[in-house]
N, C-alpha and C positions, 0 to 999 in steps of 0.2 A: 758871164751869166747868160741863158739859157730865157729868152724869150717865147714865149707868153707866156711857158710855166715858171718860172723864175730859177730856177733850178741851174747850178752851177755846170759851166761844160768838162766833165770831167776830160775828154779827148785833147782839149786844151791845157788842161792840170796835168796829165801826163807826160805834153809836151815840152811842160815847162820842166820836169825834173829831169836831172844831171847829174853827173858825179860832182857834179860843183854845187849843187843846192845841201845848205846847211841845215835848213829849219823852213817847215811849214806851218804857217799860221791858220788856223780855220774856225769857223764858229760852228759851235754843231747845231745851231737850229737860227735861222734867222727870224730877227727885230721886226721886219719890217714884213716879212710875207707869209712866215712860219714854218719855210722848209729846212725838214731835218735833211742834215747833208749826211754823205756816206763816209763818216770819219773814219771809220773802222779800217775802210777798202783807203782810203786815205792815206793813213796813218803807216798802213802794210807797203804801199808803195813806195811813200817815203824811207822808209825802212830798208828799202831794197835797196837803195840808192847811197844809202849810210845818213839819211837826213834824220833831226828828232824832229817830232809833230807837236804842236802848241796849240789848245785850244781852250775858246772861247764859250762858254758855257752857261753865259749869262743869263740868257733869257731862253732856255732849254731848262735853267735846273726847279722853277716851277711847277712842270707839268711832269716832267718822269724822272724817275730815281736814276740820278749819274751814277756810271758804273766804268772804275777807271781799267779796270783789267778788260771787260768787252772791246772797249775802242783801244785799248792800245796805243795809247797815247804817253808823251814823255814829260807834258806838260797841261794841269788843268786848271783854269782861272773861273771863279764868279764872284757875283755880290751878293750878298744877304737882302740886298731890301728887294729884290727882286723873285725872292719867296718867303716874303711877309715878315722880312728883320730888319736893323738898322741899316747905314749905309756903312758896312764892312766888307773888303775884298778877302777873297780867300784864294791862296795859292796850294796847287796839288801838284808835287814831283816824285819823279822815280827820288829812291833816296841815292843810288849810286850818282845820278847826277848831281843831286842838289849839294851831294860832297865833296863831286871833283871837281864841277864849275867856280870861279873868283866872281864874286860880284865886285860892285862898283861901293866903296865903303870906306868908313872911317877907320883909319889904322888901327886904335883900341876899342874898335868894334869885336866883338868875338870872332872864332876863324873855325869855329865849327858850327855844323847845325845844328835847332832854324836860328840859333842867336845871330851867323852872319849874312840871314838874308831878311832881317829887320832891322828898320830905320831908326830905332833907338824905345822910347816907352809907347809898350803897346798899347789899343784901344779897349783896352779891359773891358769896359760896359758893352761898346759895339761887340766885342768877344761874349760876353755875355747875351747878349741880346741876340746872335749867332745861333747858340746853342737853343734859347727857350724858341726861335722858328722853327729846328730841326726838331724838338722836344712838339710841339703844333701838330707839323705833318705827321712823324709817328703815331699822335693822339686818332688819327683818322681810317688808323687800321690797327688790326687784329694780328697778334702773335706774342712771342714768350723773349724775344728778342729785339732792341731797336732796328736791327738790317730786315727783320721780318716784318714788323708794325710798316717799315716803312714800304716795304715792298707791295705789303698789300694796299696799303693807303693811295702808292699811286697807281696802283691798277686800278680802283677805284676813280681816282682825280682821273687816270685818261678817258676809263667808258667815257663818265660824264660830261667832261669837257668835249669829247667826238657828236655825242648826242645833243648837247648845243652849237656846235660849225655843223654839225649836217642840220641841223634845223636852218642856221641864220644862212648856211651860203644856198639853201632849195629855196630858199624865200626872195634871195640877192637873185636869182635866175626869173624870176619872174617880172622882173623890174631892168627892162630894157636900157634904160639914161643911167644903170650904175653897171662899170666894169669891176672884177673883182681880178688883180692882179695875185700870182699865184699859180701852184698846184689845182686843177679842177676837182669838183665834187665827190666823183669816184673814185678819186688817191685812195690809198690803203693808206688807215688810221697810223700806222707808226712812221708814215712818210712827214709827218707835219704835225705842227701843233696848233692850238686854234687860234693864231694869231691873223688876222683878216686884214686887209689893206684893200682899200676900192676907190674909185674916181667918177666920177659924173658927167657926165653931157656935156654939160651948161654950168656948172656950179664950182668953184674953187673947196678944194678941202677944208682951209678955215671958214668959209661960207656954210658948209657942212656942219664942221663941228658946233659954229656959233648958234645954228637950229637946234640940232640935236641937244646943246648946254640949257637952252632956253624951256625945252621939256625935261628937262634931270637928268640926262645920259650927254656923259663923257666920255668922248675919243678924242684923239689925237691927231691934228693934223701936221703935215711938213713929210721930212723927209729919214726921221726917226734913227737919226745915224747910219743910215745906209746907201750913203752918199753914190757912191756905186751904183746899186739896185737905180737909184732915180735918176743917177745920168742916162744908165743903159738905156732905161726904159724911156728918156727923154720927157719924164715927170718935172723935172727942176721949172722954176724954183718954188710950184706950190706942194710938189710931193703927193702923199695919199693920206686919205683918211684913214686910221689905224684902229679896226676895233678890236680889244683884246680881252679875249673870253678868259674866264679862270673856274676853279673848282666851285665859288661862294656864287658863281651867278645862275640864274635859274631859266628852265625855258619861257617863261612869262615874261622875263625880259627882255630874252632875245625878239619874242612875239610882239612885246611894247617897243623896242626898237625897229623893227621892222613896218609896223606901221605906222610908224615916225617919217621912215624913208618915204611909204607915200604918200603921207602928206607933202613932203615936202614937192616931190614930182622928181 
């Protein structure tokens, strides 16, 4: 990881691949800071090397329409409640793989796919509840097909969401005792998504968030699973404060959180 922008060192990711590297794991936008990584160029390297690439998608499938053929990838994971569904994981593979790999299973489990890469009676409801989030995001855009509805929907959701992080982090720059860990201001919008992570002076991040709770605005403090990102950064063990912007929030609030921060100093 790539200090002060948080940004992964790709020179070092290079260095690590081999003709012995089997699989690369990667997240395509990180939890904790918002940077979208360059999975695509990722994904092509590993590739060279005879590796598959596995990614992480969790908190990227929010803000912009996952697109498995662009990134090139062999393997794609998220969760549902982290674009307004229940708490359901969703698995994306090539199908050659998912046919010729053995998982780990019960012998009269089935031995074709996807029955042998389920762990017995599915979450039917969580499935259901899956589909009416995807059924949502579609609702938010214009077209004759759900891949168009939703295409446009998040082009939509990104202006908007860009137009809230370029408001809260012009506002963060005025305000000396908060650092914002991260990509800087001027990123090009498709480098990140608006997930903000920042620190203070003087003040511990649950210190933060406990203010912030006390006026009606919810962040998060710690270290957001990105245990990593906060050793590197030598954050451990209060981590950052996490605030994450989404399509439903408006610039009034970023404006009312902003002038939260100075009150608080």
């Amino acid at each position: 990881i790539q200090l002060p922008d948080c940004t992964l060192d790709l020179d070092a990711f290079h260095g690590l691949l081999s003709p012995r590297t089997r699989l690369v794991a990667v997240g395509l936008a990180s939890n904790a800071v918002g940077t979208v990584n360059p999975v695509r160029d990722m994904a092509a390297a590993a590739r060279e090397v005879g590796a598959l690439t596995f990614v992480d998608a969790v908190h990227f499938a929010p803000h912009r329409r996952i697109d498995v053929e662009q990134l090139g990838c062999d393997f794609l994971v998220c969760s549902a409640y982290k674009f307004f569904g229940p708490h359901v994981g969703a698995l994306w593979g090539r199908r050659s793989l998912l046919e010729s790999l053995r998982p780990d299973k019960l012998r009269p489990a089935p031995s074709g796919i996807p029955g042998k890469w389920m762990t017995g009676t599915q979450n039917h409801e969580g499935i259901a509840g899956l589909l009416a989030a995807i059924e949502y995001l579609a609702s938010l855009g214009e077209g004759t097909s759900r891949r168009e509805k939703l295409d446009n929907a998040f082009a939509a959701i990104q202006l908007h969401e860009h137009q809230l992080a370029d408001r809260l982090l012009a506002g963060l720059a005025d305000l000396p005792q908060y650092q914002v860990w991260g990509l800087p201001q001027d990123t090009p919008h498709q480098s990140r998504v608006p997930t903000i992570s920042v620190t203070h002076a003087f003040r511990t991040p649950c210190d933060l968030a406990e203010q912030l709770t006390a006026r009606g605005l919810y962040c998060w403090p710690g270290n957001h699973y990105a245990l990593p990102f906060t050793m590197a950064a030598g954050l451990e063990p209060e981590g950052t404060l996490r605030i994450g912007l989404l399509h439903y929030n408006t610039l009034e609030e970023v404006d009312r959180l902003l002038a939260s921060f100075r009150k608080i100093g």
